[in-house]
Backbone as a chain_set.jsonl record, in Angstrom:
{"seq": "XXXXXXXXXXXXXXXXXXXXXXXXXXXXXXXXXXXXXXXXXXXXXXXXXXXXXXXXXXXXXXXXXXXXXXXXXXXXXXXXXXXXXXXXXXXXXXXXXXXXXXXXXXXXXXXXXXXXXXXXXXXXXXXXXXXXXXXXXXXXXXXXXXXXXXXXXXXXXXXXXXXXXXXXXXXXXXXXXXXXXXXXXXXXXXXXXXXXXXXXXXXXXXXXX", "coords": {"N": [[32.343, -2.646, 7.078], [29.523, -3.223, 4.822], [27.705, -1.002, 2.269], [25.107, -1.544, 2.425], [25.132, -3.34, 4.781], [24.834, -1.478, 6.991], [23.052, 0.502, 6.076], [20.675, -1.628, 6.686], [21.639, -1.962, 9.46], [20.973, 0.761, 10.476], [18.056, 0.721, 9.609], [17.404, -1.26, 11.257], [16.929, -0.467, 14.109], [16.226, 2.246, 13.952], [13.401, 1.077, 13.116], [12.149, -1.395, 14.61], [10.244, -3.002, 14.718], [9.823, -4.388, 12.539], [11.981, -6.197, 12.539], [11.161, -8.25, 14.541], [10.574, -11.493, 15.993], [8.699, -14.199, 16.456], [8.109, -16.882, 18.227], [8.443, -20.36, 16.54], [8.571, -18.883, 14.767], [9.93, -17.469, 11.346], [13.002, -17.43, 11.942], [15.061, -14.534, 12.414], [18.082, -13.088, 11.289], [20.505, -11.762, 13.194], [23.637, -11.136, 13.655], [26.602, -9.591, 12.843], [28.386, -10.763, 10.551], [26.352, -12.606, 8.863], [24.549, -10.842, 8.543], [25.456, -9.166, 6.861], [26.482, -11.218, 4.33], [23.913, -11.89, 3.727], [23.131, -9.444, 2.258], [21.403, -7.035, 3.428], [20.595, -3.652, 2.923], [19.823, -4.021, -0.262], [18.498, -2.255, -1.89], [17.595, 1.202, -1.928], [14.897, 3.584, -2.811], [13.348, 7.289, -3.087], [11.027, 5.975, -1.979], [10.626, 2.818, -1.555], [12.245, 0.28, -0.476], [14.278, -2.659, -0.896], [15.22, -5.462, 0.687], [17.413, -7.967, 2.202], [17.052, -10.247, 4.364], [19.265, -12.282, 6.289], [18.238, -16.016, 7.373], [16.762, -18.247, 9.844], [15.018, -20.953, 9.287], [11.993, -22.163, 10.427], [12.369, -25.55, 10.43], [15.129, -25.482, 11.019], [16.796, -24.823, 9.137], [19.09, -22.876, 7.288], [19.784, -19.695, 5.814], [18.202, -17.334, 3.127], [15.642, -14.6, 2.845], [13.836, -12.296, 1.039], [12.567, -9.276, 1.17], [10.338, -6.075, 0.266], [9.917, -3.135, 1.445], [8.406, -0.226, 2.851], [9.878, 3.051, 2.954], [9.43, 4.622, 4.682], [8.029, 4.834, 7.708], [5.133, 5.882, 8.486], [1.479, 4.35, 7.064], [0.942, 3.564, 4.078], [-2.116, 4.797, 1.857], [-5.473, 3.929, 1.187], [-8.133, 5.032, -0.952], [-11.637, 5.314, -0.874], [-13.569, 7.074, -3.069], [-16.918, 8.331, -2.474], [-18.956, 9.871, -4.475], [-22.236, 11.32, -3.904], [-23.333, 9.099, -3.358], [-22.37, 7.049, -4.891], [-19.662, 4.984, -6.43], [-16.392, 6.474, -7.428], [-14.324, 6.09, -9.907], [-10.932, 5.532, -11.069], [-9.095, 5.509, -14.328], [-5.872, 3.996, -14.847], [-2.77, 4.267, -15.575], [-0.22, 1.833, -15.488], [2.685, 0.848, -14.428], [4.093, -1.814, -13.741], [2.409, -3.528, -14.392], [2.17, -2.729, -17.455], [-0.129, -1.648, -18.393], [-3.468, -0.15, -18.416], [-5.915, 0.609, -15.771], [-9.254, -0.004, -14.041], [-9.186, 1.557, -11.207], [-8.833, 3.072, -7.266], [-8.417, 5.893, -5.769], [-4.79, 6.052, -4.532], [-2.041, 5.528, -2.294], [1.853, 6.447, -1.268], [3.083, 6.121, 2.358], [3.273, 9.305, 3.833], [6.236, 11.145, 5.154], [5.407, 12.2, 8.611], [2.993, 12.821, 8.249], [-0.414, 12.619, 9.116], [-2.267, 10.21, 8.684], [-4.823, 10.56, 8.118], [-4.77, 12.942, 7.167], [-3.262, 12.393, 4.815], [-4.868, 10.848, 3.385], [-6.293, 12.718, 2.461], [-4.847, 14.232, 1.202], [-4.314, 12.313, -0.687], [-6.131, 12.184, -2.292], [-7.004, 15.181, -3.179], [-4.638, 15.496, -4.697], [-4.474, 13.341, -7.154], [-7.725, 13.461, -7.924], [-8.729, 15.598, -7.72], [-10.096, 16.852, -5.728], [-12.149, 17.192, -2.767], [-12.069, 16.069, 0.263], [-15.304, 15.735, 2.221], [-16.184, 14.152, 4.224], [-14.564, 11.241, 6.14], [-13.904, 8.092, 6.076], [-12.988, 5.522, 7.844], [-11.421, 2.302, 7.117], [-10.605, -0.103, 8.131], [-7.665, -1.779, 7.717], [-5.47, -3.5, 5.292], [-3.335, -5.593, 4.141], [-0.957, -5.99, 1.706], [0.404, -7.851, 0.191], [1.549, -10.681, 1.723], [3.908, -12.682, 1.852], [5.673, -10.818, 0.26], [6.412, -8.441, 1.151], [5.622, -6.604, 4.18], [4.085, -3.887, 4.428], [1.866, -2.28, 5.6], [-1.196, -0.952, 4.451], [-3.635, 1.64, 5.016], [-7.663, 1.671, 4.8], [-9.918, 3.906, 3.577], [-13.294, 5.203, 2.984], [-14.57, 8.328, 1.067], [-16.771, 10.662, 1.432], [-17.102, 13.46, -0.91], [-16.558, 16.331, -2.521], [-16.774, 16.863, -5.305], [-15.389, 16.497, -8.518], [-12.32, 17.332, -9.473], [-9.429, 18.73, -11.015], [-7.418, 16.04, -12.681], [-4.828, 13.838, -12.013], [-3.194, 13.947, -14.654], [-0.313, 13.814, -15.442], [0.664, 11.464, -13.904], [-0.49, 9.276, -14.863], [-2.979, 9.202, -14.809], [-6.179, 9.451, -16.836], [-9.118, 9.359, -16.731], [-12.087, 9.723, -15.366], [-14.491, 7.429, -13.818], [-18.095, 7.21, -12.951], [-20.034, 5.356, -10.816], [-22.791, 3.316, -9.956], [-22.8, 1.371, -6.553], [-23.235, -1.093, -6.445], [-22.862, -1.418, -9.644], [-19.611, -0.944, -9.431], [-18.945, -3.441, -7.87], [-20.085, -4.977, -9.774], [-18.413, -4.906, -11.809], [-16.002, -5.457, -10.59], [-16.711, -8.714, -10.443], [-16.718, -9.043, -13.321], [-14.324, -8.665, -14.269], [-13.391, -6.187, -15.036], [-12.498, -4.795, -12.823], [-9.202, -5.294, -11.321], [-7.564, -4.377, -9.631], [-6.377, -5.038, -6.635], [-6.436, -4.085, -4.404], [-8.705, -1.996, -4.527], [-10.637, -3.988, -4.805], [-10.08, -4.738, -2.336], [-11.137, -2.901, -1.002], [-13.649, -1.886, -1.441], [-14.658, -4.72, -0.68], [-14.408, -4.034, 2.26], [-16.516, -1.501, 2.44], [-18.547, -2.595, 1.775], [-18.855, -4.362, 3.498], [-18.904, -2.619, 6.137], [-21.622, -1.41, 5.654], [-22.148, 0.641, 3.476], [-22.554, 0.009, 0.856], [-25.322, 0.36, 0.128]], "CA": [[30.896, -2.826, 6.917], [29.242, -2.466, 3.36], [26.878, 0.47, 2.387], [23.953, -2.524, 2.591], [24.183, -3.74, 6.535], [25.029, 0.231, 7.517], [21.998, 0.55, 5.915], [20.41, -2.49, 7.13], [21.482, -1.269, 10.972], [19.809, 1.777, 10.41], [16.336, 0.171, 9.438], [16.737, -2.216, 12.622], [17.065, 0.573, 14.764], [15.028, 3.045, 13.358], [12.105, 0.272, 13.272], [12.866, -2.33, 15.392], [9.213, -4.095, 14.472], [10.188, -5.25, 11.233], [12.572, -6.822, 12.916], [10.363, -8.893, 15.525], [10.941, -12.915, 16.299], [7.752, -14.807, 16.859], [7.874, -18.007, 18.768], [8.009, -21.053, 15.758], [8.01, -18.858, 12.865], [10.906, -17.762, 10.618], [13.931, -16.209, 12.695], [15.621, -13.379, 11.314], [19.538, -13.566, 12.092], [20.897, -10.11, 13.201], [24.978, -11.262, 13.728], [27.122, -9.036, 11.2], [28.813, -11.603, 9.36], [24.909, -13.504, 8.497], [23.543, -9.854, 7.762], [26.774, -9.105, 5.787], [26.723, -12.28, 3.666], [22.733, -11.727, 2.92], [22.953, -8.119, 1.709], [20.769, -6.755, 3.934], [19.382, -3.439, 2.471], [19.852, -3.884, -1.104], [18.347, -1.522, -2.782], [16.499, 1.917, -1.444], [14.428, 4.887, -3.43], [12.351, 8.092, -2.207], [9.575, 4.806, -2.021], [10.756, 1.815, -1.395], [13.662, -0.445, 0.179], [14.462, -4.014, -1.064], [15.814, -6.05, 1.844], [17.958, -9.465, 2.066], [17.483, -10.839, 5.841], [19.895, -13.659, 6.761], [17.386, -15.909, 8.817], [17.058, -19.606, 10.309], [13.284, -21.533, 8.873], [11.44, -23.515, 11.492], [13.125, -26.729, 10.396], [16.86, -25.087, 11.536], [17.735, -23.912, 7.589], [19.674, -21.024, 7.306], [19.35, -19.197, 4.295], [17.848, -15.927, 3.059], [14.65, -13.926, 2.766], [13.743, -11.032, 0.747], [11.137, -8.302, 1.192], [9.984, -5.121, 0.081], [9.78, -2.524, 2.691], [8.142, 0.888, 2.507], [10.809, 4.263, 3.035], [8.622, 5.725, 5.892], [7.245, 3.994, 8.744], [3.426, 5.507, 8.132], [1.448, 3.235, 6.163], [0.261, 4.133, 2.703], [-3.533, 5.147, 2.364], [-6.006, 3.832, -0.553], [-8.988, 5.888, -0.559], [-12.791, 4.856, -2.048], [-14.168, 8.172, -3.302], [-18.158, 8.482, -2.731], [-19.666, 11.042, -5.157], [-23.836, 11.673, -3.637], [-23.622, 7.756, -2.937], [-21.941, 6.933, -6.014], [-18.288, 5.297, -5.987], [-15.439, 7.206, -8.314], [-13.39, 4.71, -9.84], [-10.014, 6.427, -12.125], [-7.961, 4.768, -15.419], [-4.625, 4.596, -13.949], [-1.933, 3.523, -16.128], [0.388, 0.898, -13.89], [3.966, 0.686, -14.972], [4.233, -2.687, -13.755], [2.02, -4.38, -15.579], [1.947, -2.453, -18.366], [-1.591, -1.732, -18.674], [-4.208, 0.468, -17.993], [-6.684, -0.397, -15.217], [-10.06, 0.635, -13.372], [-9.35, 1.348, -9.307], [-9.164, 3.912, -6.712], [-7.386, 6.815, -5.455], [-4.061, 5.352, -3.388], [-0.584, 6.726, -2.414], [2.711, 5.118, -0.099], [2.55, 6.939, 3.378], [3.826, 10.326, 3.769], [6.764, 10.962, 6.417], [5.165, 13.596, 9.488], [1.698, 13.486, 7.749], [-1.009, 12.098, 9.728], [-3.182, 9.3, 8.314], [-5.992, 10.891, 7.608], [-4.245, 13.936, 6.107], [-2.75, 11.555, 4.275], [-5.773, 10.243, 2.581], [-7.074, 13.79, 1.541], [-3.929, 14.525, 0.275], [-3.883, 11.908, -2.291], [-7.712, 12.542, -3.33], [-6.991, 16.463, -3.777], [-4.048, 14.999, -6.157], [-5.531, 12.2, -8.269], [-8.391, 13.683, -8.564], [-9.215, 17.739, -7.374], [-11.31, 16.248, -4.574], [-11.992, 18.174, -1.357], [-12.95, 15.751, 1.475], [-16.409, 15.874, 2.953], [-16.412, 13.04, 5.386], [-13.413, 10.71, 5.653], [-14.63, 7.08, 7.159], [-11.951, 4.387, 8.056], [-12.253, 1.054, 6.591], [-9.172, -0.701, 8.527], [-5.895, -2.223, 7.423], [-5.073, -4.527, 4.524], [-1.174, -5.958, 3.97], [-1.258, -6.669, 0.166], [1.456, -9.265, -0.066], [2.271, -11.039, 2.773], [4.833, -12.838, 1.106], [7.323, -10.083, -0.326], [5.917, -6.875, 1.633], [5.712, -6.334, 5.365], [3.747, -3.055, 4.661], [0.261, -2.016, 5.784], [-1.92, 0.481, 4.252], [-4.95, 1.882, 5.426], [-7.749, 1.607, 3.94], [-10.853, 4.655, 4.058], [-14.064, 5.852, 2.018], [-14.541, 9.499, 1.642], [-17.411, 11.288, 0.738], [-16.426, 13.962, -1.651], [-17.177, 17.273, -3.112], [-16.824, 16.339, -6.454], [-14.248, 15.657, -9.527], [-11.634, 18.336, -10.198], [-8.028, 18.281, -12.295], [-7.253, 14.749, -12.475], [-3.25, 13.959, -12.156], [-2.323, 13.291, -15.807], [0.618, 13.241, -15.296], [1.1, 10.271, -12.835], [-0.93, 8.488, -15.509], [-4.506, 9.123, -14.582], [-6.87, 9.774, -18.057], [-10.754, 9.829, -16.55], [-12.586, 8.936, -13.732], [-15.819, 6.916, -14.398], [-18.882, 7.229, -11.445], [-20.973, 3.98, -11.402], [-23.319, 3.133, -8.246], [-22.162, 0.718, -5.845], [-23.418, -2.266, -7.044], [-21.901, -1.153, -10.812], [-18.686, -1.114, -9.383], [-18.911, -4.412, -7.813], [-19.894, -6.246, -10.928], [-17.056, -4.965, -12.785], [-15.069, -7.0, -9.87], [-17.18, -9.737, -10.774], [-16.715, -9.701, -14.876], [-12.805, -9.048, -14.575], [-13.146, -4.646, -15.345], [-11.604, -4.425, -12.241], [-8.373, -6.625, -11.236], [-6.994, -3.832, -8.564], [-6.397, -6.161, -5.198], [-6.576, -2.654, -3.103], [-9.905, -1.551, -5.294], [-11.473, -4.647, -4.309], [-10.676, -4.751, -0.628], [-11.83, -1.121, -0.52], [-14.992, -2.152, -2.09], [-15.755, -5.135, 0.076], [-14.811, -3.411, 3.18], [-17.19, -0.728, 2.491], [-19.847, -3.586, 1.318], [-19.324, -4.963, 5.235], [-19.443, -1.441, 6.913], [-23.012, -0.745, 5.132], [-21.926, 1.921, 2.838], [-22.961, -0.251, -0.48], [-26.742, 0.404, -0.434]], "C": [[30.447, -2.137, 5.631], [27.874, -1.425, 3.545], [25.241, -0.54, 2.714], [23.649, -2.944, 3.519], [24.528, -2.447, 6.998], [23.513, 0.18, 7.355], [20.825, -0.227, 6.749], [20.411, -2.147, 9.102], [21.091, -0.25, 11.303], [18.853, 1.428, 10.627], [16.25, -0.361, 10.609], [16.627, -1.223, 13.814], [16.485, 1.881, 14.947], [13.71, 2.597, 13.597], [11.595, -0.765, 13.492], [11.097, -4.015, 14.937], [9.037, -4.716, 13.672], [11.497, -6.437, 11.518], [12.38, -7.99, 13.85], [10.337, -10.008, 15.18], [10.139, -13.306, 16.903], [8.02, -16.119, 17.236], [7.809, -18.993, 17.26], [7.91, -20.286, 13.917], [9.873, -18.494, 12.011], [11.832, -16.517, 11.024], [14.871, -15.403, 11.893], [16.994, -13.195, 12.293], [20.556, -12.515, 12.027], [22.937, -10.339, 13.467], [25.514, -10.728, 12.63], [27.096, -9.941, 10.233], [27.378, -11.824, 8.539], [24.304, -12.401, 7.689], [24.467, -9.399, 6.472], [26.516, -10.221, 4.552], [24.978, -11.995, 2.843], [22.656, -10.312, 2.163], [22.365, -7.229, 2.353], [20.303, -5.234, 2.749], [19.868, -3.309, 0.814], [19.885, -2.879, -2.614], [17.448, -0.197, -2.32], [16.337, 3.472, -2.555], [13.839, 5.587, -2.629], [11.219, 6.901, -1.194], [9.727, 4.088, -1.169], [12.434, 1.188, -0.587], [13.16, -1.713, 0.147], [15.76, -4.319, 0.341], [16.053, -7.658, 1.655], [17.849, -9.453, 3.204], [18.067, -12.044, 5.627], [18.342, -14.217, 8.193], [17.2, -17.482, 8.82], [15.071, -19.835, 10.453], [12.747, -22.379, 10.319], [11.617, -24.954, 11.756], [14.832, -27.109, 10.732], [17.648, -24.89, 10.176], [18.484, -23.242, 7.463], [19.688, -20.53, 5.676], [18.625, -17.468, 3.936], [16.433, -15.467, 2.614], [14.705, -12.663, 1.979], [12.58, -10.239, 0.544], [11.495, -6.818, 0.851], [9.087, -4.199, 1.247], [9.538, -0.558, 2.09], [9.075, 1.769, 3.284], [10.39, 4.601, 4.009], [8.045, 4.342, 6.835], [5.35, 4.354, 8.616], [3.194, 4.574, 6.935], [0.712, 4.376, 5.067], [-1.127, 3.949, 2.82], [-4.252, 4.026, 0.731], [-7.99, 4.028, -0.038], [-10.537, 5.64, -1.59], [-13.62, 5.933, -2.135], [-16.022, 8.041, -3.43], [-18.45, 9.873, -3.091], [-21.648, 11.233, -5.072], [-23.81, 9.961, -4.244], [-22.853, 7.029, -4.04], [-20.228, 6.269, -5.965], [-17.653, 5.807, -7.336], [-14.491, 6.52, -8.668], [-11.858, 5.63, -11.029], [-9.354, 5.418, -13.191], [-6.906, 5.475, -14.974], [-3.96, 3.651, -15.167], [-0.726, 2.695, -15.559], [1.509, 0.733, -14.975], [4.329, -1.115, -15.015], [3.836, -3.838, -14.689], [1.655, -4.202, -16.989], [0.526, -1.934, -19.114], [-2.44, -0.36, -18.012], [-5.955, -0.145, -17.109], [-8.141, 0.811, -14.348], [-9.256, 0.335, -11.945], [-9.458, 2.927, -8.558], [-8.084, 4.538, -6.181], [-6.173, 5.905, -4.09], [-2.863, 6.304, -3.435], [0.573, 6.005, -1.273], [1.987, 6.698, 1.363], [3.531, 8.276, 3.023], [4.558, 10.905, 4.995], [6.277, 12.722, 7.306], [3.582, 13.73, 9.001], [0.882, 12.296, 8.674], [-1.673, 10.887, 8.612], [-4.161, 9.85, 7.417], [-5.828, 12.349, 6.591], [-3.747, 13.424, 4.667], [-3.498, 11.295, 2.741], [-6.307, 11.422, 1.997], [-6.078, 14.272, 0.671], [-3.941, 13.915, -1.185], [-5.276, 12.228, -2.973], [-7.444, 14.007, -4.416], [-5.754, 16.245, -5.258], [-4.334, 14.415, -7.124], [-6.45, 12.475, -8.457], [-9.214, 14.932, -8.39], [-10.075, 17.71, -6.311], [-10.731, 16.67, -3.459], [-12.673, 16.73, -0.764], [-14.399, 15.862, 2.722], [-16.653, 15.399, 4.678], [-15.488, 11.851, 5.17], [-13.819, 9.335, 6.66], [-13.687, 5.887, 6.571], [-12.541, 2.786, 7.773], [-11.331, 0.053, 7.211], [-8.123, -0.97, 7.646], [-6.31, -3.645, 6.314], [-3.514, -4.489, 4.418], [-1.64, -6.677, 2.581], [-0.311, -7.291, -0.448], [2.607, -9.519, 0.978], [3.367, -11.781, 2.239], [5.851, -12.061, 0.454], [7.24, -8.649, 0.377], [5.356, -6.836, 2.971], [4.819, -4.961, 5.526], [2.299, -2.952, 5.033], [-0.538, -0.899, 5.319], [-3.276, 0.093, 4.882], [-6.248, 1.95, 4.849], [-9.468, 2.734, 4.095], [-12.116, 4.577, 2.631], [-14.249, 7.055, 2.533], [-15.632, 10.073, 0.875], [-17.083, 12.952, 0.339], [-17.055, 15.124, -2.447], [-17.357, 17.16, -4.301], [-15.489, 15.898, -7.33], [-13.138, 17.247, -10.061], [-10.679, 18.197, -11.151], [-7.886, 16.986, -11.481], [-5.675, 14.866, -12.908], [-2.684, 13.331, -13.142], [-1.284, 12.921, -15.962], [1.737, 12.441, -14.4], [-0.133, 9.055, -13.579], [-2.183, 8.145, -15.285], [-5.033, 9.642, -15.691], [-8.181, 10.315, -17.642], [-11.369, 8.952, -15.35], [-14.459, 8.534, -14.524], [-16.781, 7.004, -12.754], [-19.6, 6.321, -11.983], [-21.515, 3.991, -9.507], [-22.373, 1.808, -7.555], [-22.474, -0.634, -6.661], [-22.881, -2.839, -8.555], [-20.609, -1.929, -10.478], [-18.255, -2.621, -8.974], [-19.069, -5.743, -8.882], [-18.541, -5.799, -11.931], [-15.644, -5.587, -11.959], [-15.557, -8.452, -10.46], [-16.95, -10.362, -12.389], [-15.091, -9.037, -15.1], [-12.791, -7.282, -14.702], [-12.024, -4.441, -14.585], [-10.584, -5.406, -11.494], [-7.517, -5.622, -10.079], [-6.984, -4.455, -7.519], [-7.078, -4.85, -4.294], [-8.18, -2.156, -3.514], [-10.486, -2.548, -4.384], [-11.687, -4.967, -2.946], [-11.569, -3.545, -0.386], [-13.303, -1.967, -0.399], [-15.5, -3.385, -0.908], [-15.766, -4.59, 2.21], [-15.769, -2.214, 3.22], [-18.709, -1.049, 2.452], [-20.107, -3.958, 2.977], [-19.786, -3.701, 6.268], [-20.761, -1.062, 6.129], [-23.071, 0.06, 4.325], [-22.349, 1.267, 1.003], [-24.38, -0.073, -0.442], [-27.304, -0.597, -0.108]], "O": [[30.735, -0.99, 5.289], [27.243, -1.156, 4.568], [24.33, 0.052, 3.292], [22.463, -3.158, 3.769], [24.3, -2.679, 8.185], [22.775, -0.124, 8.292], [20.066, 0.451, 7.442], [19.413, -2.122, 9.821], [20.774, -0.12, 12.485], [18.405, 1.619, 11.757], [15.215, -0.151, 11.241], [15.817, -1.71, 14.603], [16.322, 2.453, 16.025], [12.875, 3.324, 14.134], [10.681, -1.22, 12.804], [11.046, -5.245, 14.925], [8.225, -5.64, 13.717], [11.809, -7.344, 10.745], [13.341, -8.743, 14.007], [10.085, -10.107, 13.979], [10.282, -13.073, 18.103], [8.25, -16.734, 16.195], [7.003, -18.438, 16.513], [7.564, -20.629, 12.786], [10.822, -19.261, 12.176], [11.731, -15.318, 10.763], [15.331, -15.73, 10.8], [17.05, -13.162, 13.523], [21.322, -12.346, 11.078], [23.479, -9.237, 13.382], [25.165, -11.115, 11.515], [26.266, -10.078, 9.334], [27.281, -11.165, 7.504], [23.733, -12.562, 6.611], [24.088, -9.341, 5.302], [26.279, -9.554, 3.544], [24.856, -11.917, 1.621], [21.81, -10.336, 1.268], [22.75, -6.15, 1.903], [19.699, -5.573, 1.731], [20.409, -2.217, 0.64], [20.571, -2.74, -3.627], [16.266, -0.542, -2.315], [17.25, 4.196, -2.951], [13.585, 5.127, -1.516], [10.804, 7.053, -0.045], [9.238, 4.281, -0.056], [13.445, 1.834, -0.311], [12.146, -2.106, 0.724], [16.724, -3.668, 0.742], [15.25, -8.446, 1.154], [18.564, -8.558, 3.655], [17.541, -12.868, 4.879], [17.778, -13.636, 9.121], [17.493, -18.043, 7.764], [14.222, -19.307, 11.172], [13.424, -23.144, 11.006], [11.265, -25.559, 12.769], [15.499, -28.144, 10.742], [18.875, -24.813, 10.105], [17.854, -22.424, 8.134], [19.588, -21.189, 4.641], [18.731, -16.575, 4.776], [16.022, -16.255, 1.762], [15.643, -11.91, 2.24], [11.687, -10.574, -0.233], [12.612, -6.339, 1.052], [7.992, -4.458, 1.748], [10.204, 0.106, 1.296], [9.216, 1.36, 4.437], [11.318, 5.172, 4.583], [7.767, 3.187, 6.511], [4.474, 3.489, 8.637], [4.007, 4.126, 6.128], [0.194, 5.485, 5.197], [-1.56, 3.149, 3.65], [-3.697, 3.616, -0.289], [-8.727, 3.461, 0.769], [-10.526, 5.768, -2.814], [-14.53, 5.931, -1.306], [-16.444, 7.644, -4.516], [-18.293, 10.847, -2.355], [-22.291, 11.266, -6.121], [-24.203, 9.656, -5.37], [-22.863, 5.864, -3.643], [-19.43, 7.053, -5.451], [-18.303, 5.606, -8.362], [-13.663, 6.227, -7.806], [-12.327, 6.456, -11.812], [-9.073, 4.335, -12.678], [-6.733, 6.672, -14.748], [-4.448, 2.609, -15.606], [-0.134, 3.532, -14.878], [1.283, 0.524, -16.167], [4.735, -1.668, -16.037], [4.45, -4.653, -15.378], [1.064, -5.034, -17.678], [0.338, -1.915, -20.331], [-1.915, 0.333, -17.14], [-6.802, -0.919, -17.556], [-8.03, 2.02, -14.148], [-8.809, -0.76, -11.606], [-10.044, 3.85, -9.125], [-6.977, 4.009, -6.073], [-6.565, 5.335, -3.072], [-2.632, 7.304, -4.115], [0.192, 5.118, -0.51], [1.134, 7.586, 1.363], [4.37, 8.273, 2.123], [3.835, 11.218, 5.941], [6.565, 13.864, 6.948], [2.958, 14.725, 9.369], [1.425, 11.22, 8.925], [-1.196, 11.024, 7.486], [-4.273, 9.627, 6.212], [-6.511, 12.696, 5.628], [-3.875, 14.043, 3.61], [-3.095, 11.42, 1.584], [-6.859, 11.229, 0.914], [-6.336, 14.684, -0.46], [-3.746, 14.43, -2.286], [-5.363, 12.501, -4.17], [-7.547, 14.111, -5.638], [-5.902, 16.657, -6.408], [-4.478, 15.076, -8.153], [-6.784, 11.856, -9.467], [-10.29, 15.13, -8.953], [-10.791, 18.684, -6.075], [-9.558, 16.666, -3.088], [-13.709, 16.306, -1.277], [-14.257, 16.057, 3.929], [-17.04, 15.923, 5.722], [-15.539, 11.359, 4.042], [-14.02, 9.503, 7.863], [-13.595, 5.44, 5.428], [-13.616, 2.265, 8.069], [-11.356, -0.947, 6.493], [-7.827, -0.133, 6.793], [-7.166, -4.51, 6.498], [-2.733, -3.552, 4.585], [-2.425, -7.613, 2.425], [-0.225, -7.251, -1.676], [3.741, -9.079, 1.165], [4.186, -10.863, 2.181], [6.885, -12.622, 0.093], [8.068, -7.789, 0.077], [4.173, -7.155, 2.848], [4.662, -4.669, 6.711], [1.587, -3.834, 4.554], [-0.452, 0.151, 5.954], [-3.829, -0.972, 5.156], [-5.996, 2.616, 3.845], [-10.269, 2.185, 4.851], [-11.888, 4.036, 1.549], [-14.221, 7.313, 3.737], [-15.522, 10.026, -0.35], [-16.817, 13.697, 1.283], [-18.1, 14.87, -3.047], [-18.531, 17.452, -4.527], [-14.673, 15.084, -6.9], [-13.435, 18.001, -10.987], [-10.974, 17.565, -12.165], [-8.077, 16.77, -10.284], [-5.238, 15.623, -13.776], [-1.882, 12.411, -12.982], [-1.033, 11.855, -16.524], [2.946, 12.585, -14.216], [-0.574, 8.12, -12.912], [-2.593, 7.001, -15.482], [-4.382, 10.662, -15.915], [-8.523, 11.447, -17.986], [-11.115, 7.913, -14.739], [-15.206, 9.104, -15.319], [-16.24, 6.883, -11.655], [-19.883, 6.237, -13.178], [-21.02, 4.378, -8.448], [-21.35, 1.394, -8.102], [-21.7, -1.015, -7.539], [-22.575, -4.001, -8.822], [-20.346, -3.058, -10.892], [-17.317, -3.117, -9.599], [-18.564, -6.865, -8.912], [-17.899, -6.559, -12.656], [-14.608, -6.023, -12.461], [-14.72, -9.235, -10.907], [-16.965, -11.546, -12.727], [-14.732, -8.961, -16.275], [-11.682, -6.987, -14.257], [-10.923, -4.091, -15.01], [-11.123, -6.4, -11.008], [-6.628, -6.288, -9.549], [-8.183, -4.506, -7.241], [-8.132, -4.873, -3.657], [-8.869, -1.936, -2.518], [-10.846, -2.177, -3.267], [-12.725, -5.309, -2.379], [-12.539, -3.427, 0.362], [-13.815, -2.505, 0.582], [-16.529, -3.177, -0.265], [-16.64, -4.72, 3.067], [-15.828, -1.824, 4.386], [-19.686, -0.387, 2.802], [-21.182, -3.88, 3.572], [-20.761, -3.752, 7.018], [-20.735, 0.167, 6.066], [-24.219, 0.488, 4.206], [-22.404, 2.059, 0.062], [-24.766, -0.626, -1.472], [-28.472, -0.788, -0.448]]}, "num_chains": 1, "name": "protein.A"}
């Protein structure tokens, strides 16, 4: 058995719900050889884990799947900082796309840390921010298609702006009212997917003004 379904029988076993077979949808095919032959876990960091499932389509296919699977079973937080009604938006520099972008404090989950600890944790990092009032905004999955993960998603009202985490590629934090921040969804400023759920879950819970 290679270091990839070892691996792979770990994860199913460990977290058996990533593993779960819905009636009609796309079966995931746990027999060595099948998990053997797909790779199963590919590739894993502190972060992340790339995953090959062997798995049989709704038309009787067989063939392979691949997703991106978060290291920890909690879910990662992404946190919409209110400053005396105000939201706190940061320039984050994003490796991926190369760019520098407006959005909001986020982080993967943290293994043994609660949720909500979770979420003050990454504020007091990204941006020196003590927690006032920490108010749950539910669950987004931000690519159902290659990512199985769920973060959470809160607003927190906030003591103010302290050291900002330069070096994880944060520069300055801009404060704009609610309605601000929303038009810079609207004229392209902001292109964060997680920013903008924040934002309109906070627009549906009443918290935009």
């Amino acid at each position: 058995m290679g270091k990839g379904t070892e691996r792979y029988e770990a994860l199913r076993a460990a977290r058996p719900e990533l593993f779960r077979n819905e009636p009609g949808g796309i079966e995931i095919l746990t027999d060595p050889e099948a998990v053997a032959a797909a790779g199963g876990v590919l590739y894993q960091d502190p972060y992340v884990m790339l995953v090959r499932d062997a798995v049989r389509f709704p038309d009787g296919r067989e063939g392979t799947y691949i997703r991106a699977i978060g290291t920890t079973a909690e879910p990662g937080c992404v946190v919409l900082p209110l400053l005396e009604g105000r939201v706190v938006l940061i320039e984050h520099f994003r490796h991926a796309p190369r760019s520098w972008g407006w959005e909001i404090p986020r982080g993967f989950g943290t293994r043994g840390l609660e949720d909500t600890a979770n979420a003050a944790k990454e504020l007091r990092e990204e941006i020196g921010a003590k927690v006032l009032e920490l108010l749950p905004l539910g669950v987004v999955q931000p690519d159902t298609g290659m990512t199985g993960d769920r973060v959470r998603l809160y607003a927190a009202r906030i003591d103010g702006i302290g050291t900002l985490a330069v070096g994880e590629g944060i520069r300055r934090t801009l404060t704009v009212p609610f309605g601000e921040a929303e038009a810079m969804v609207l004229d392209g400023r902001i292109t964060d997917g997680f920013t903008m759920a924040a934002l309109l879950r906070a627009r549906l819970a009443g918290l935009g003004g």
